[in-house]
N, C-alpha and C positions, 0 to 999 in steps of 0.2 A: 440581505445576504451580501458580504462582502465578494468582489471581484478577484480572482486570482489569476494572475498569470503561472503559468505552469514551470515556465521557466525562472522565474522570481520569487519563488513562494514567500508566504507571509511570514513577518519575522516572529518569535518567540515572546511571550511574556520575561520580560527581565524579572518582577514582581514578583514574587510567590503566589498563588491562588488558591481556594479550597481545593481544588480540583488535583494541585500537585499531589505525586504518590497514590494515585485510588486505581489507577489503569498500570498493570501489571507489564502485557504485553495485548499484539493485535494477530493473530491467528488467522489463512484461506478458511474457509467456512466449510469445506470441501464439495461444494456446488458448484456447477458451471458457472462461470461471467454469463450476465444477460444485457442484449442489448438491446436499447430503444431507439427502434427506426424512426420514430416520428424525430424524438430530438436531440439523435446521434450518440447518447450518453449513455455510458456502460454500466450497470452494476458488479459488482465484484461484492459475493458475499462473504463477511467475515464472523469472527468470532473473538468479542471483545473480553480478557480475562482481565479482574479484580484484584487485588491484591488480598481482598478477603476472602477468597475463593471460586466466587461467585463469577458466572460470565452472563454476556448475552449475543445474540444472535443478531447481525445488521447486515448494512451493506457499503460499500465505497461507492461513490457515486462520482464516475469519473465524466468529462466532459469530453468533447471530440477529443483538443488539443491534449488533454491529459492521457486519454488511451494513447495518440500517438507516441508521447513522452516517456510513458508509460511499457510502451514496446519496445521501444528504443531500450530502456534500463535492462530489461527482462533479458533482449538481446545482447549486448553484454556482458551480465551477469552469466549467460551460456557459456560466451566465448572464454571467459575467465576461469569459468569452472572446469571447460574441458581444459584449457590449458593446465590449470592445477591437475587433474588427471593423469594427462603426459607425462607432464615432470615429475608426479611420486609414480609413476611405471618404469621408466631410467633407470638405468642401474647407475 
């Protein structure tokens, strides 16, 4: 299993692959995040959709440093959104 830094993520295939095109989009799975006390890593279940219709059911498996990184985005993403709220409230 390759090493990821959370802050560095892995770069992209430049190449084409089988795999380009078959993953539509990535979907909350609408289950809570579960997390493991023994080795700090969160699950986050999702829900994978196909471009042929088809989906499946998994999980993100985040590591400490990624939950924290992870919050941090989430947290942001808040403050952005309420900000966008405010300003279409304005007249």
């Amino acid at each position: 299993m390759l090493e990821q830094d959370p802050l560095h993520p892995l770069e992209c295939p430049t190449q084409p692959t089988l795999m380009d095109g078959l993953v539509l989009h990535v979907l909350h799975g609408g289950n809570d995040i579960h997390y493991d006390r023994e080795t700090g890593s969160a699950l986050l279940p999702v829900r994978v959709c196909f471009r042929d219709g088809t989906a499946v059911r998994t999980a993100l498996q985040l590591d400490p440093g990624q939950v924290q990184v992870l919050a941090a985005q989430l947290e942001r993403a808040l403050v952005l959104r309420a900000r966008h709220v405010t300003e279409d409230l304005q007249p």
